[in-house]
PQR file of N, CA, C, O and H, with PARSE charges and radii, in Angstrom:
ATOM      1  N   UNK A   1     124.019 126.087  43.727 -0.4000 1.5000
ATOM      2  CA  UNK A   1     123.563 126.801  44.897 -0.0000 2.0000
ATOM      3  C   UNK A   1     122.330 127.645  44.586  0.5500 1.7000
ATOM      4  O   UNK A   1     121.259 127.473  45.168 -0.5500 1.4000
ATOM      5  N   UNK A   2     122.550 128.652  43.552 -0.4000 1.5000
ATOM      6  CA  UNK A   2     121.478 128.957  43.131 -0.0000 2.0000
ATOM      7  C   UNK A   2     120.036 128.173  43.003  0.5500 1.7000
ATOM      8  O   UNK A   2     118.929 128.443  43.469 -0.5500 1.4000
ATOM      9  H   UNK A   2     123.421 128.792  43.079  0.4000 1.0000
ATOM     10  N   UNK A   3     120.430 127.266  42.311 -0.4000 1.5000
ATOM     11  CA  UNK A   3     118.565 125.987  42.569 -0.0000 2.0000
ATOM     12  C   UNK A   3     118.254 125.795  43.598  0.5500 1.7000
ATOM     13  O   UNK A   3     117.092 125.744  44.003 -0.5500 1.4000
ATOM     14  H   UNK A   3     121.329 127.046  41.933  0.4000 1.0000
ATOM     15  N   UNK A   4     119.623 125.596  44.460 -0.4000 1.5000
ATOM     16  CA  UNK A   4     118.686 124.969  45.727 -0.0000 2.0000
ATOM     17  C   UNK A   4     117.980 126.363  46.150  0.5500 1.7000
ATOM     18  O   UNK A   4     116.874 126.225  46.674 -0.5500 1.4000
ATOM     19  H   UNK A   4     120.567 125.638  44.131  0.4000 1.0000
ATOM     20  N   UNK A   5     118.445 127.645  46.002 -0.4000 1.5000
ATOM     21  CA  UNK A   5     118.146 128.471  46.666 -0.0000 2.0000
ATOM     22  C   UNK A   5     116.585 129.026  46.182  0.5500 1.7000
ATOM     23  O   UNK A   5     115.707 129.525  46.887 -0.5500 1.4000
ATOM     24  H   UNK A   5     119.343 127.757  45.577  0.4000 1.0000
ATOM     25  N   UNK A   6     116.587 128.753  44.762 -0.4000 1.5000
ATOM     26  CA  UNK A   6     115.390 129.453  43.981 -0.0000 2.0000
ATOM     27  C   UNK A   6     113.701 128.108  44.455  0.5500 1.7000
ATOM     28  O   UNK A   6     112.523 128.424  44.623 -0.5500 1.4000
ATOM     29  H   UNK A   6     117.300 128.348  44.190  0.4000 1.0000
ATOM     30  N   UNK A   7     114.467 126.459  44.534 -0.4000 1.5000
ATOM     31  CA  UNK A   7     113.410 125.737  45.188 -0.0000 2.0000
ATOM     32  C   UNK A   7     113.044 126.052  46.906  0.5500 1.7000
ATOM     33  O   UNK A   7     111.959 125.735  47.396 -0.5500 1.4000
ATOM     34  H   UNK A   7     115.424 126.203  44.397  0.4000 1.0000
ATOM     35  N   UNK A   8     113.676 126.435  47.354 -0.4000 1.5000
ATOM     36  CA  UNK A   8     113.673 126.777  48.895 -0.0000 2.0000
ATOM     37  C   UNK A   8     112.574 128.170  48.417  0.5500 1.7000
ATOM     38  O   UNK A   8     111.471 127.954  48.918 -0.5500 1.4000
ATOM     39  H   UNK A   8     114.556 126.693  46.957  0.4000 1.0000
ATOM     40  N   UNK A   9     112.577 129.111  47.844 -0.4000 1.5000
ATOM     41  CA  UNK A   9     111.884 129.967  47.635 -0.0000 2.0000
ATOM     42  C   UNK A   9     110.553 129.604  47.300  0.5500 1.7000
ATOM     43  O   UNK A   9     109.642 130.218  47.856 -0.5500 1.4000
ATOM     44  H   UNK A   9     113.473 129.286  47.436  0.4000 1.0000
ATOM     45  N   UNK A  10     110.242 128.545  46.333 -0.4000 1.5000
ATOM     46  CA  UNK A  10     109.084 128.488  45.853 -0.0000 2.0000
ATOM     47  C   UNK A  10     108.164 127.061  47.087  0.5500 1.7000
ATOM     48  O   UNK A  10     106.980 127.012  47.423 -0.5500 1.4000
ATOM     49  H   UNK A  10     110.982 128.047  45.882  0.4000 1.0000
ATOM     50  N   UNK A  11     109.111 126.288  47.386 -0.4000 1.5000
ATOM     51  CA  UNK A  11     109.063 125.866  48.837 -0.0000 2.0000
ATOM     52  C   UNK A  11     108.130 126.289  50.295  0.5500 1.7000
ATOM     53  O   UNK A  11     107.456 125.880  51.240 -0.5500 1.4000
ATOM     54  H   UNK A  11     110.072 126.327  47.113  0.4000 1.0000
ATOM     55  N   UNK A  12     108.680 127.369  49.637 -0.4000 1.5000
ATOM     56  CA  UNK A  12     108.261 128.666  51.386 -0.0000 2.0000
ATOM     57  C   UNK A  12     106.710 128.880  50.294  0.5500 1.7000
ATOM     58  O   UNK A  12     105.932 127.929  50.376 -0.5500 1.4000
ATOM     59  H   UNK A  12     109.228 127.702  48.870  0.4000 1.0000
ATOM     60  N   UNK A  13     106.434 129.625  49.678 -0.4000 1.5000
ATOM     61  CA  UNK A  13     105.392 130.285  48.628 -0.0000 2.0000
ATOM     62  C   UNK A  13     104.609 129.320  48.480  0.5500 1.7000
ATOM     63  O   UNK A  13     103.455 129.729  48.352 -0.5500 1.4000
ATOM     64  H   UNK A  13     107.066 130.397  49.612  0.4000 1.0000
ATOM     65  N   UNK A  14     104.693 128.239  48.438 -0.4000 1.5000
ATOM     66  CA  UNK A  14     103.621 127.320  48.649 -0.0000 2.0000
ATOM     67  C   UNK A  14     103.215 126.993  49.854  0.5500 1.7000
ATOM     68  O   UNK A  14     102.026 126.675  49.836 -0.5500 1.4000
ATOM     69  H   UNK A  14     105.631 127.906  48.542  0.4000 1.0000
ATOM     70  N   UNK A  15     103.605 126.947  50.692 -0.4000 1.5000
ATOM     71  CA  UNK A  15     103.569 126.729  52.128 -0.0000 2.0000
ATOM     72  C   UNK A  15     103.148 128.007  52.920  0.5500 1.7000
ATOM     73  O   UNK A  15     102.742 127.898  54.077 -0.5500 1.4000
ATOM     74  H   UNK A  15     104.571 127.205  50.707  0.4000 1.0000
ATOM     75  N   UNK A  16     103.234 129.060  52.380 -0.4000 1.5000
ATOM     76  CA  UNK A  16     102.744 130.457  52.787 -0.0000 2.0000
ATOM     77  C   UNK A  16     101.178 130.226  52.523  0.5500 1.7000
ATOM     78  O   UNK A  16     100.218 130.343  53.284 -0.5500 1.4000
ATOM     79  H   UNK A  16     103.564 129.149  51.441  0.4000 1.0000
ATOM     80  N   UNK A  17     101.283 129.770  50.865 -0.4000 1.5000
ATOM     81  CA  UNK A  17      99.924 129.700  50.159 -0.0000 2.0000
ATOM     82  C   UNK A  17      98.910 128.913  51.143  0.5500 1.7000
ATOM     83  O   UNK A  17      97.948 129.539  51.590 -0.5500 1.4000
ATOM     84  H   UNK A  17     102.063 129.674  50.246  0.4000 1.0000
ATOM     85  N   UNK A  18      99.059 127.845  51.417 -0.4000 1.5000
ATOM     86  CA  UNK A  18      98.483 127.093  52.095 -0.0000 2.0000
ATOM     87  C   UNK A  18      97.951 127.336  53.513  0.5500 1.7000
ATOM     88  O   UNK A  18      96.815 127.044  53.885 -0.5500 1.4000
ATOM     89  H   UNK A  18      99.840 127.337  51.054  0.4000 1.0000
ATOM     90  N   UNK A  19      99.157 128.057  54.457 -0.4000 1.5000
ATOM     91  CA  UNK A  19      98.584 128.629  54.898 -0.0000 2.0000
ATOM     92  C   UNK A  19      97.541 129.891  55.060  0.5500 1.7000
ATOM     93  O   UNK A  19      96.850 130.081  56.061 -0.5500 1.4000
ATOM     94  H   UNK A  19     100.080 128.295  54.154  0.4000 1.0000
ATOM     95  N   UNK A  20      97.554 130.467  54.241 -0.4000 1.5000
ATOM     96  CA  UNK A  20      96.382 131.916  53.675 -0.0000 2.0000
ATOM     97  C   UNK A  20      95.278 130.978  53.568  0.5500 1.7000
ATOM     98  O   UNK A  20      94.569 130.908  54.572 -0.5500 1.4000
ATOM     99  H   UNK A  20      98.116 130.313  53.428  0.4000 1.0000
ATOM    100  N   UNK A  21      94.921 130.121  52.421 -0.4000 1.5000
ATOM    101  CA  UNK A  21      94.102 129.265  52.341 -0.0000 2.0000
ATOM    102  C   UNK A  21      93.627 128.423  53.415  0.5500 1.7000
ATOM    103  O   UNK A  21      92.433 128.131  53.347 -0.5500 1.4000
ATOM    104  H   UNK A  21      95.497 130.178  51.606  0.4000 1.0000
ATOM    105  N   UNK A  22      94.370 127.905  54.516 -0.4000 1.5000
ATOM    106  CA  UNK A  22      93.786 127.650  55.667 -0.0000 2.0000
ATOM    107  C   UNK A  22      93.132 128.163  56.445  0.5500 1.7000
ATOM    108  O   UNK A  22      92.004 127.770  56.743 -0.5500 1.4000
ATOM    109  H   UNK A  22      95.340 128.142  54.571  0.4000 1.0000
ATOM    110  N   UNK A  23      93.835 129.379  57.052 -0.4000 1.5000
ATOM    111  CA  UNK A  23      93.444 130.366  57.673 -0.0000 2.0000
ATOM    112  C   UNK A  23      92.124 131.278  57.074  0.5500 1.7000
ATOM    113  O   UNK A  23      91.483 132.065  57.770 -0.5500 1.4000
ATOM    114  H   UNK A  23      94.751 129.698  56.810  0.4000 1.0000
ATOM    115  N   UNK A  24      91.828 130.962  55.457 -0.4000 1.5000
ATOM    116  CA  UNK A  24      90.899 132.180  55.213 -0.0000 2.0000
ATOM    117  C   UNK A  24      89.695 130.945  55.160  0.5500 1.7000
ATOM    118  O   UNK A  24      88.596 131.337  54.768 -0.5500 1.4000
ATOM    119  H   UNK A  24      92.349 130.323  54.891  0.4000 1.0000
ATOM    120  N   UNK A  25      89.785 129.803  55.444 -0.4000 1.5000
ATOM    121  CA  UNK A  25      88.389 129.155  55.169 -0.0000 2.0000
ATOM    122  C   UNK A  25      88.433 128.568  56.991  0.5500 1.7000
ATOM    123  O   UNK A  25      87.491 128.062  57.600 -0.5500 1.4000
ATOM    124  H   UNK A  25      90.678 129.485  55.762  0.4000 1.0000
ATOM    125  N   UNK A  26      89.265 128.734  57.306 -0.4000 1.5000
ATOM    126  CA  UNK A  26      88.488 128.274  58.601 -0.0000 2.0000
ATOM    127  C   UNK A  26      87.801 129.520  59.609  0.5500 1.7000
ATOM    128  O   UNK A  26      87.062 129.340  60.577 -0.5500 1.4000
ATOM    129  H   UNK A  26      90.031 129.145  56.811  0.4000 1.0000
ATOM    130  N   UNK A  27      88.295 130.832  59.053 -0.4000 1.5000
ATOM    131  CA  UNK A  27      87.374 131.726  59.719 -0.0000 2.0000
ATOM    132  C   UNK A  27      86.333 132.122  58.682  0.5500 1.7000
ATOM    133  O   UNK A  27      85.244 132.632  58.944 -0.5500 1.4000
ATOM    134  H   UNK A  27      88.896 130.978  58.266  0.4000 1.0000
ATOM    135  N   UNK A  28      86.684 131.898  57.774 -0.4000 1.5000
ATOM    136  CA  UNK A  28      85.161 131.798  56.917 -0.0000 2.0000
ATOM    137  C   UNK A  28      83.898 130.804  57.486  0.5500 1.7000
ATOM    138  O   UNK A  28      82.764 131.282  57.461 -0.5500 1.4000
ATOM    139  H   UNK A  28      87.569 131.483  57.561  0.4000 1.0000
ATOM    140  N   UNK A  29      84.081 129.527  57.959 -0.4000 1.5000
ATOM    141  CA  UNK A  29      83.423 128.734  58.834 -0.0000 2.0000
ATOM    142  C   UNK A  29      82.932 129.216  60.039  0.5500 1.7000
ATOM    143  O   UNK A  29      81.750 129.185  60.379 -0.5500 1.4000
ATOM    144  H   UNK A  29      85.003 129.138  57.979  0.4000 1.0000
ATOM    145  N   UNK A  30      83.946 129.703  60.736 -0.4000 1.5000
ATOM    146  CA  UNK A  30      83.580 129.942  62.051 -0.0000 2.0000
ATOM    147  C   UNK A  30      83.190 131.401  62.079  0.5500 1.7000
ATOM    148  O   UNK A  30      83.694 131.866  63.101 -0.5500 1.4000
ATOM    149  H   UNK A  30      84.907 129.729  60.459  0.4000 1.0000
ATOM    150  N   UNK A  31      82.322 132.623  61.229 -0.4000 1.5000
ATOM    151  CA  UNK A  31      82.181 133.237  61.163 -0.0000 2.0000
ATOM    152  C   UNK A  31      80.582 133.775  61.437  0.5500 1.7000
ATOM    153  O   UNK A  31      79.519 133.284  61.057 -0.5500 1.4000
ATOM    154  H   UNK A  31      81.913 132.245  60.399  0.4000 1.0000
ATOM    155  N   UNK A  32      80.720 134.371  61.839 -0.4000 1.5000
ATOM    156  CA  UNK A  32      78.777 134.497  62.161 -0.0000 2.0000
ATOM    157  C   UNK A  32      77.830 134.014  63.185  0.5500 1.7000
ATOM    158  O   UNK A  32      77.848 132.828  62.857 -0.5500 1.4000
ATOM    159  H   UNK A  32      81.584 134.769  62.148  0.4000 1.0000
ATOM    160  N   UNK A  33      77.135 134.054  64.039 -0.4000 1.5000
ATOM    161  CA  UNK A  33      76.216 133.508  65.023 -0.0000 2.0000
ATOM    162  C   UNK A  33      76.198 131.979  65.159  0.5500 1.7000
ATOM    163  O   UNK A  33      75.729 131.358  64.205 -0.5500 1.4000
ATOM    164  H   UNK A  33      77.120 135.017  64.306  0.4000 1.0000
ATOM    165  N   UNK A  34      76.537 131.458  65.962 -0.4000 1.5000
ATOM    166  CA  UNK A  34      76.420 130.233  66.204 -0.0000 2.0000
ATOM    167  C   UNK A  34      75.083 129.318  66.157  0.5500 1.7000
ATOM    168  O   UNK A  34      74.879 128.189  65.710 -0.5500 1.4000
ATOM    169  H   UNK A  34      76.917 131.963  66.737  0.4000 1.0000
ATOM    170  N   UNK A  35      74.035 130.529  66.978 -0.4000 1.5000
ATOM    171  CA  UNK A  35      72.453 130.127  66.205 -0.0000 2.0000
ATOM    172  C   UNK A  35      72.203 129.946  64.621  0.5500 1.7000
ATOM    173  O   UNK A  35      71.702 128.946  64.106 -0.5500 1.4000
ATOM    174  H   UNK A  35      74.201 131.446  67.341  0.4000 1.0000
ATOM    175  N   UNK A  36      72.618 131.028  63.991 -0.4000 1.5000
ATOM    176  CA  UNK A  36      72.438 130.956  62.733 -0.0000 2.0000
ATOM    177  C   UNK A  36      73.349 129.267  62.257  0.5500 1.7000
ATOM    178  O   UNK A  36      72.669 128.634  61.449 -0.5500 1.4000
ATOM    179  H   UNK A  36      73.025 131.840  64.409  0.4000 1.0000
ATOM    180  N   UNK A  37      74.002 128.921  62.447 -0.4000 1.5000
ATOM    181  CA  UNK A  37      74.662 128.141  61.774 -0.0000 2.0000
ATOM    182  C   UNK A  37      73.867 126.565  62.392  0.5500 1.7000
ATOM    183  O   UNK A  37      73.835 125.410  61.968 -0.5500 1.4000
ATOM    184  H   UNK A  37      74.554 129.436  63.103  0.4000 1.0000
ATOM    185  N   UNK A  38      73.418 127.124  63.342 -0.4000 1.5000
ATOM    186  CA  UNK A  38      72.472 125.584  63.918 -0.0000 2.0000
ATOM    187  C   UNK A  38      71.250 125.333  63.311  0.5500 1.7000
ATOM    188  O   UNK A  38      70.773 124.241  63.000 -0.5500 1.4000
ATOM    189  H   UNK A  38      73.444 128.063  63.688  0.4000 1.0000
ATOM    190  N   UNK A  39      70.740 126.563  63.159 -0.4000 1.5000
ATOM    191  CA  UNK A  39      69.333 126.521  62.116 -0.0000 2.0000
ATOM    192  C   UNK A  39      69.620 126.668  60.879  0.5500 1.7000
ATOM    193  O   UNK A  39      68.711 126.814  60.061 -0.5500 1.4000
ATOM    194  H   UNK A  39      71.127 127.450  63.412  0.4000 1.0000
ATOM    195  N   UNK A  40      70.638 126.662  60.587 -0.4000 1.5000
ATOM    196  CA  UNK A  40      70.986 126.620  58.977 -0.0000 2.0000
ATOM    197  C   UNK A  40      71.127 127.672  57.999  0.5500 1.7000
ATOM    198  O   UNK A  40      71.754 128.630  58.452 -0.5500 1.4000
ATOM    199  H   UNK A  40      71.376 126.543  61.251  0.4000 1.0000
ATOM    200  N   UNK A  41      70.651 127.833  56.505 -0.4000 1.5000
ATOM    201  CA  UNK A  41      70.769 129.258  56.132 -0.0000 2.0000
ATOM    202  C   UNK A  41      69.809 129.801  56.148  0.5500 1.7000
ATOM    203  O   UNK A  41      69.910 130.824  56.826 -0.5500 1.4000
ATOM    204  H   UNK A  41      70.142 127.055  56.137  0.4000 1.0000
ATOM    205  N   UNK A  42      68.753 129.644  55.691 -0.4000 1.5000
ATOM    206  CA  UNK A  42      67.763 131.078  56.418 -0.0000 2.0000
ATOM    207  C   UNK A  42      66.574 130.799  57.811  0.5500 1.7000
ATOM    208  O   UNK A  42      65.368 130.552  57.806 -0.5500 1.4000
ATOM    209  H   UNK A  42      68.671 128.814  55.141  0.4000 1.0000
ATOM    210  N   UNK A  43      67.196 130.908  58.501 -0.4000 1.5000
ATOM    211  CA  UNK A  43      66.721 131.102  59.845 -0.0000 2.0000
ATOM    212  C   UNK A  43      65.265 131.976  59.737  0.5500 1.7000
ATOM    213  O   UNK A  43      65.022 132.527  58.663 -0.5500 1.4000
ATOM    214  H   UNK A  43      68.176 131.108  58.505  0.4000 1.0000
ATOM    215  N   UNK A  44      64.427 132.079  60.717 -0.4000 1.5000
ATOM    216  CA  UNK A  44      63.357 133.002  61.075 -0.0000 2.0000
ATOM    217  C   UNK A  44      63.504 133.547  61.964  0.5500 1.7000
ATOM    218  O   UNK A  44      63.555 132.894  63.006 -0.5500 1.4000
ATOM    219  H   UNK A  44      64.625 131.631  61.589  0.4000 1.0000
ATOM    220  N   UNK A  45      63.668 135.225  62.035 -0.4000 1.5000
ATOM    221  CA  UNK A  45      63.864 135.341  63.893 -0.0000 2.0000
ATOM    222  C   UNK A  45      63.126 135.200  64.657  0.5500 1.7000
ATOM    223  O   UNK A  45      63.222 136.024  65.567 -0.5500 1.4000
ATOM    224  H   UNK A  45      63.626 135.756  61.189  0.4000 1.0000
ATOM    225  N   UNK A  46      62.138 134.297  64.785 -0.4000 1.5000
ATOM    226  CA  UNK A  46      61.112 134.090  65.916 -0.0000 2.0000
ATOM    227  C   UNK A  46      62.164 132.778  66.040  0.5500 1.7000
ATOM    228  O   UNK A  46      62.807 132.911  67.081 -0.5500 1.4000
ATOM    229  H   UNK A  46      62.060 133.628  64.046  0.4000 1.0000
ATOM    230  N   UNK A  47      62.613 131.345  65.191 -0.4000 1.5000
ATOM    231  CA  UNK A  47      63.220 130.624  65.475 -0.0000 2.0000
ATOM    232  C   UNK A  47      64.745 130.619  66.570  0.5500 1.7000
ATOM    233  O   UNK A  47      64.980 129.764  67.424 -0.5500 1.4000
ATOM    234  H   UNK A  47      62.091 131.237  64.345  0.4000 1.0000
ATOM    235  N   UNK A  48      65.773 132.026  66.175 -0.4000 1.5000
ATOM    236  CA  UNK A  48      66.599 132.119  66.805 -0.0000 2.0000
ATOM    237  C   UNK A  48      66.412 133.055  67.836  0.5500 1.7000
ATOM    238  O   UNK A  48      67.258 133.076  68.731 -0.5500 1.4000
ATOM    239  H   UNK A  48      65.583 132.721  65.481  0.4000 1.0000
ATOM    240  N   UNK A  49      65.378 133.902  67.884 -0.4000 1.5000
ATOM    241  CA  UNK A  49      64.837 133.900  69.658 -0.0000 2.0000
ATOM    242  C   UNK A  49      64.669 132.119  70.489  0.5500 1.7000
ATOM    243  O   UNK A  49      65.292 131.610  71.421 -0.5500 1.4000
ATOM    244  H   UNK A  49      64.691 133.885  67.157  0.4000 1.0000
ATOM    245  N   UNK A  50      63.556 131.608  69.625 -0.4000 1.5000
ATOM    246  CA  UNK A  50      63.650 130.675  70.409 -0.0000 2.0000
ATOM    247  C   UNK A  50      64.676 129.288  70.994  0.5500 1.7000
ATOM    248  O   UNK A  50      64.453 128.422  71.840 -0.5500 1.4000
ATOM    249  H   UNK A  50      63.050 132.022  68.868  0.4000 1.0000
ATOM    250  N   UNK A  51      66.114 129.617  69.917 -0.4000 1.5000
ATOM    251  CA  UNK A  51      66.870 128.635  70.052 -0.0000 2.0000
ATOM    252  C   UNK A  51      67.836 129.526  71.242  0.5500 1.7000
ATOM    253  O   UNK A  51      68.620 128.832  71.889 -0.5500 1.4000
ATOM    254  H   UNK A  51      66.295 130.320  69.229  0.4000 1.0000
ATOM    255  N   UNK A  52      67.805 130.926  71.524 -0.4000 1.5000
ATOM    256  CA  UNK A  52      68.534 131.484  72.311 -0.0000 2.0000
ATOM    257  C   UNK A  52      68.119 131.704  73.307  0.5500 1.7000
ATOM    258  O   UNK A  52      68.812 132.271  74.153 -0.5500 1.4000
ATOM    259  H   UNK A  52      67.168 131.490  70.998  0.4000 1.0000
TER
END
């Protein structure tokens, strides 16, 4: 009983993990100006005036 109980634990802890790791790179993605991410990484702000 004990094993099953100690794999059910590490079970969950990976599956926790995964989710943290999901959750921290998909708002890492979706983070920041949507212009900026269309013009890429270094933008000009005369460019994202003009894309806005």
């Amino acid at each position: 009983m004990l094993r099953y109980i100690v794999r059910r634990c590490v079970y969950s802890l990976l599956i926790l993990l995964g989710v943290l790791v999901l959750t921290f790179v998909m708002f890492r993605m979706a983070a920041g100006d949507p212009t900026g991410t269309l013009l890429g990484k270094n933008p000009t702000p005369q460019d994202v005036e003009n894309l806005r």
